[in-house]
C-alpha positions, 0 to 999 in steps of 0.5 A: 473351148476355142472358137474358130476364126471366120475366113476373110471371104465370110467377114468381108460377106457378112458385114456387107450383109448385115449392113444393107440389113441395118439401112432396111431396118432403118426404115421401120420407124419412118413407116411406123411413124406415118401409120401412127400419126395418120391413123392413130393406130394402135402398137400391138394392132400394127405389130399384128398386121405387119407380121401378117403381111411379112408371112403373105409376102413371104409365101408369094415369094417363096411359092415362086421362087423357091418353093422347097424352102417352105417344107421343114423337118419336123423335129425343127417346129418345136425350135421354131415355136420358141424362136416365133415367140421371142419374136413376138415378146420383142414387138411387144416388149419394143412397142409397150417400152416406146409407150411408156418411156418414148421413143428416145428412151426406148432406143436406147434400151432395145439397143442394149442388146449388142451388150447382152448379145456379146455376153450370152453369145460368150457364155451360150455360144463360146463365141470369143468375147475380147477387149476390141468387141467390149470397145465396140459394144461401149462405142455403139451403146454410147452412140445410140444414147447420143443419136436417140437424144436420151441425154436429155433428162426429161426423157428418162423421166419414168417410172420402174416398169417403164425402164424394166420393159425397155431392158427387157425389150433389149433382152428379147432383141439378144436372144433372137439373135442368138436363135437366128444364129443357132438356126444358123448352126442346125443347117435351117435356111434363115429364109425358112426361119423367118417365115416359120418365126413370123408365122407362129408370132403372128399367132402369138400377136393375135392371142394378145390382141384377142383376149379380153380385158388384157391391160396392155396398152396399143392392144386391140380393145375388142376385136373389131379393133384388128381393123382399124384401118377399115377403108384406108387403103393408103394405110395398108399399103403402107402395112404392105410396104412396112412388111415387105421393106424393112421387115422382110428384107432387114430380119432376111438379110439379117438371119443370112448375115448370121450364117457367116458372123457371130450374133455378137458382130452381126448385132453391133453392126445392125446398132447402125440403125438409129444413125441411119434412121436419124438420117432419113427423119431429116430427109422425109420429116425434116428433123435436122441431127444436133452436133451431139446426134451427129457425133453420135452416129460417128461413134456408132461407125466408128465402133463397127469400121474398128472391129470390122478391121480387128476381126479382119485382122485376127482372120488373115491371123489365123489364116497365117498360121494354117499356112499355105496349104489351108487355102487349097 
């Protein structure tokens, strides 16, 4: 099976997109970093109550602006249950993976899902899978291990179910892109998507949080707990801020990104991440880049400007040999 070539208009569209969303989703662990060390706030707590307040923020936009896309058919719900719970499997997968392995280590292993990406869209999605994407994939994987400072062999230093929950981290991370760009292909807007996904995780995060006993660490110990911040009202604005910055408008304009990319291309773009956020820590927290960090954030542009002109090319390609009368 052949795969269509997106226009030029729609690359050019979407890698644009999908990099803004890398520089907002950047800046979650900048927050995430300030909650936790200020409040010692527990990670499936925090991963509650940002979910709660994308939904909130969400719906006051969405009430506003375009209240037509809170309304949803549906056959689509039961879609949108499974793609909330990936969702939620990610937060808890990423959080329990940076409590067992630290964050270096965690990075990396979430991050393997450009590589998982690029297979599953292959095989699911028969999205085209050459030697230029796999050249990427190798760029951008590399680069996160040299950005993350996993080369250093005291952060590997953990233990089997450590390392599983990481991958599986990554794995999680993979298939909501490929959800987001099945949404995508089912004609669902991505801003109804996010809502509706951030809503039934937000259920699915408080289930965790509530039960009992449950042996997961960061998870609310009894339920007063879900309060942690009482009074602290720096610290829910700062909540509000993590939703609405990194979370609504990184996974927004992440799922439109999808509309014109394939998951595989969008996924390797958003690996820009941890080079952005590299550079933020250096300007909030004064944590300079090493040499080897820095050649590490050149091998992750370097990897997404070379399949950014690949895939350019191969579009204007295709484009040639429509002919002319393709374009009117």
């Amino acid at each position: 099976m052949q795969t269509s070539v997106p226009a030029p208009a729609n690359l050019a569209r979407g890698y644009t997109i999908a990099l803004i969303s890398a520089i907002f989703l950047s800046t979650t662990a900048i927050f995430i970093r300030h909650l936790t060390l200020t409040y010692h706030m527990p990670a499936l707590v925090l991963a509650f109550w940002r979910d709660v307040f994308v939904v909130l923020t969400l719906l006051l936009v969405m009430g506003i602006v375009r209240p037509g896309l809170l309304r949803l058919p549906r056959q689509h719900l039961p879609y949108l249950v499974a793609y909330g719970l990936v969702l939620a499997l990610f937060n808890a997968m990423w959080t329990l993976s940076v409590s067992l392995n630290g964050a270096a280590v965690a990075t990396v292993l979430v991050y393997c899902s450009a590589g998982f990406t690029a297979l599953l869209g292959w095989w699911l999605l028969k999205e085209r899978l050459g030697w230029a994407k796999l050249l990427a994939v190798v760029f951008s994987l590399g680069g996160c291990v040299l950005v993350s400072g996993a080369l250093d062999a005291a952060a590997w230093r953990a233990n089997l179910m450590g390392i599983a929950t990481g991958v599986f981290s990554g794995l999680c991370y993979a298939a909501y892109s490929l959800l987001g760009r099945s949404a995508a292909q089912r004609g669902l807007n991505p801003w109804t998507t996010l809502i509706y996904t951030f809503g039934f995780a937000v259920l699915f995060l408080l289930a965790v949080n509530l039960v009992p006993g449950l042996p997961l660490p960061g998870a609310a110990a009894r339920p007063a707990d879900l309060l942690w911040l009482g009074s602290a009202l720096e610290g829910w604005g700062v909540l509000i801020l993590l939703a609405a910055v990194p979370t609504v408008a990184g996974f927004g304009l992440y799922n439109v990104s999808l509309s014109y990319l394939p998951s595989s291309v969008a996924n390797l773009i958003v690996t820009m991440e941890p080079a952005f956020t590299a550079i933020e820590a250096y300007i909030f927290f004064d944590e300079r880049l090493t040499a080897i960090q820095l050649g590490g954030a050149l091998m992750i542009v370097s990897g997404v400007i070379f399949l950014r002109v690949y895939e350019g090319w191969l579009a204007s390609q295709a484009r040639l040999a429509r002919g002319p009368a393709a374009d009117y």
